[in-house]
N, C-alpha and C positions, 0 to 999 in steps of 0.2 A: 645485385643480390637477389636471389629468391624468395619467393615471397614466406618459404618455411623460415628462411635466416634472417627474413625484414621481420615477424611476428617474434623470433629467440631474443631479436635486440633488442624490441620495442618491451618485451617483457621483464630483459635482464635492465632495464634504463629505469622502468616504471613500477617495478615490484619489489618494494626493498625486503631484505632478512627478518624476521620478526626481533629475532636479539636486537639489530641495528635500531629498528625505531621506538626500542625499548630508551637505547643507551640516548636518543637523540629526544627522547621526551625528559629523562630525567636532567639532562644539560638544560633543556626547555622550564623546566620545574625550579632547580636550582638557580637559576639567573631571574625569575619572575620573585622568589622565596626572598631573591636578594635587595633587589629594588621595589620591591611594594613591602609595605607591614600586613601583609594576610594574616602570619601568628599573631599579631597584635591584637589585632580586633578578630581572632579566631574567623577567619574565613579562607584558611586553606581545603582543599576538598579534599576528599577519605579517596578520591581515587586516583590514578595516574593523568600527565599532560594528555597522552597521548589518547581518552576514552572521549577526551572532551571534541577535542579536535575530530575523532571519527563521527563523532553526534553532531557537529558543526555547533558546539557551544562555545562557542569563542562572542568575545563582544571586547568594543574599544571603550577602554577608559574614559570618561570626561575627563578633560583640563580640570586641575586642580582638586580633583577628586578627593586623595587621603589628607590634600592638605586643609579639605572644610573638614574632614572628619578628625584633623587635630585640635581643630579649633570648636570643637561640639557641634558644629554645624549641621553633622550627619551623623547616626548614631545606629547603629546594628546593631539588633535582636534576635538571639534565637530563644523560641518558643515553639512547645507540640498544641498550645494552646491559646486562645487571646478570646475578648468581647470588648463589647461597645459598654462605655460607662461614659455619664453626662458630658465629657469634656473632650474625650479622646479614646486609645486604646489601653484595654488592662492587661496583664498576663496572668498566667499562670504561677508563675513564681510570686505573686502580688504588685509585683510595680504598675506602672501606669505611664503612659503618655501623652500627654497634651497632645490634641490636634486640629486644628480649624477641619481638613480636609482628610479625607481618606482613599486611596486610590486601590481597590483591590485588581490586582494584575494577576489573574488566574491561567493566564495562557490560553493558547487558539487549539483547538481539538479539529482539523478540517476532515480528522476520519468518520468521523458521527454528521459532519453537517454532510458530507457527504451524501451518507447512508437515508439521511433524512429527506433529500430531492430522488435517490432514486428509487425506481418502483420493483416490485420482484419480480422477477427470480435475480436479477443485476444486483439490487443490494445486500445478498450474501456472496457477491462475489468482491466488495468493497476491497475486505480484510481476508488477508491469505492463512493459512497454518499456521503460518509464524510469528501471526499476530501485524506484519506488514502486507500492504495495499502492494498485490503485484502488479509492478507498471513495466513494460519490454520497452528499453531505450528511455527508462523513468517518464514515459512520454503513454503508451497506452496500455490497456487493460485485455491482454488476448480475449476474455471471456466476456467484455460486455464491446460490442460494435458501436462504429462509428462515434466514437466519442475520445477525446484525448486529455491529458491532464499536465497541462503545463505546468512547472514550478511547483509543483506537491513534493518533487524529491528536491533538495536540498544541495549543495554542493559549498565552496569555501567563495564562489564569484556566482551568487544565484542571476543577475541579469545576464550576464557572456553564456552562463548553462543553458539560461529561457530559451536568449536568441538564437541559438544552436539548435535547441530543437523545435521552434518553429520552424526552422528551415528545414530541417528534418520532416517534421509535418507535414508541411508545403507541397514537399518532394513527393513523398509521400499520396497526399491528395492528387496531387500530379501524374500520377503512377510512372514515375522517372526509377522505382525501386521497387523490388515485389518484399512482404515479411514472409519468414519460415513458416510453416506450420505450427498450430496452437502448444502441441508438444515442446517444440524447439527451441520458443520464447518461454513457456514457463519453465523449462530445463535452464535456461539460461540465467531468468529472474532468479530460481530456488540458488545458484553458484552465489549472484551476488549478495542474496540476504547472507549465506554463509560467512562469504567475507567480513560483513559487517556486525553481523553477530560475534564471530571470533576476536573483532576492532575494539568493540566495546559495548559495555553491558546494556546501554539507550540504542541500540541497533534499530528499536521501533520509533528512531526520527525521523528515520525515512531518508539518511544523508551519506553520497557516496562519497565525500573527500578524499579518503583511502587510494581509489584508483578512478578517479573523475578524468584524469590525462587519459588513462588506456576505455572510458567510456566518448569521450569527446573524438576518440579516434577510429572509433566503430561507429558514431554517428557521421564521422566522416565518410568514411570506404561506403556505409550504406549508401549514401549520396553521389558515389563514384569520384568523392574529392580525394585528393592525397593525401595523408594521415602524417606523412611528415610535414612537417609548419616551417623548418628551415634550412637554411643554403647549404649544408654540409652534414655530416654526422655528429661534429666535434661540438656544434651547435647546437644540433639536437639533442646532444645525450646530456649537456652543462647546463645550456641557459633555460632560465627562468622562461615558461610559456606564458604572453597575454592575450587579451583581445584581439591586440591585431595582429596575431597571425593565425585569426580565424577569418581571414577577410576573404571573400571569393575567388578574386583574381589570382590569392597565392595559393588556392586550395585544389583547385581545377588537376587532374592528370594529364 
């Protein structure tokens, strides 16, 4: 097959219909609607499956989860407002909650601590236009040298992503591969914030899940490895990709 009809099939395998992953999130929607009480305790989201998934906001249930929260065990709050009163937290509405402890989980900002270690003219080059850190191959920074950024972009298997692009890196340092010119990578970054912008409205998570397969397989080729991972087509185009068939041995041309 040519390498123009090996990239048509890799694209028509790896790029579904925008209708299609509408209808496959609302199936996704409906079946979680059905077996969790989210209406219940009002924590269904105002947006679609499928925004969560392109921002890699997905997370696994604990064990027994809604069933302490039948039993009062756990109790959800919405509030635009809250303080500290001698015992626990108050709201807004006037209620109150007892609490020995209080755990504020604010979230990780790594684009500010970033910004904070480096020096100028580099740390305006952190944050792109778009308000995302452009990374080529989510790995480096065309505009700031020799420095690289592993694990900053996100994917739905962040260690299988890392170690891909270390290897990448590696190769790289090795000069086993040369990069485009500065143009060519940020032309390339601007396509992908697109995509992810268009995925869903948190596009600044920095998370390529969308098309992590058709990125996994450009850090392959850059490496001069084979970008198909299995024995046939019929395999390629169906089964499930993992770990291991990003192993060396079956990657090599």
């Amino acid at each position: 097959m040519h390498a123009h009809g090996v990239r048509w099939f890799q694209r028509l395998c790896t790029e579904q219909p925008l209708h299609a992953k509408r209808v496959v999130s609302r199936i996704i929607e409906s079946y979680l609607l059905w077996q969790l009480p989210l209406e219940k305790y009002e924590l269904k989201p105002d947006h679609p499956f499928e925004e969560d998934y392109g921002s890699c906001q997905m997370a696994i249930l604990p064990e027994n989860f809604f069933s302490e929260a039948d039993q009062g065990r756990i109790r959800f709050k919405k509030t635009s407002k809250w303080w500290f009163f001698e015992n626990g937290l108050e709201f807004d509405d006037g209620s109150k909650l007892e609490a020995d402890v209080v755990i504020l989980a604010t979230g990780y900002d790594g684009k500010n601590k970033l910004k904070d270690i480096m020096p100028q003219p580099f740390r305006s080059f952190i944050e792109g236009i778009s308000g995302v850190t452009p990374l080529y191959r989510s790995t480096i920074n065309p505009m700031i040298p020799n420095m690289a950024f592993v694990g900053y972009v996100e994917t739905v298997s962040n260690l299988q992503a890392a170690e891909l692009r270390c290897k990448w890196l590696a190769g790289l340092a090795a000069d086993a591969f040369k990069l485009p010119s500065n143009n060519e990578m940020l032309d390339q970054i601007a396509k992908e914030v697109e995509v992810m912008r268009k995925t869903t409205r948190f596009y600044k998570r920095h998370c390529i899940s969308t098309f992590s397969i058709d990125h996994n397989d450009k850090l392959c080729e850059d490496m001069g490895w084979r970008s198909w991972r299995k024995h046939n087509w019929l395999s390629e185009a169906f089964s499930p990709y993992t770990s291991q068939d990003y192993k060396e041995k079956s990657l090599t041309k």
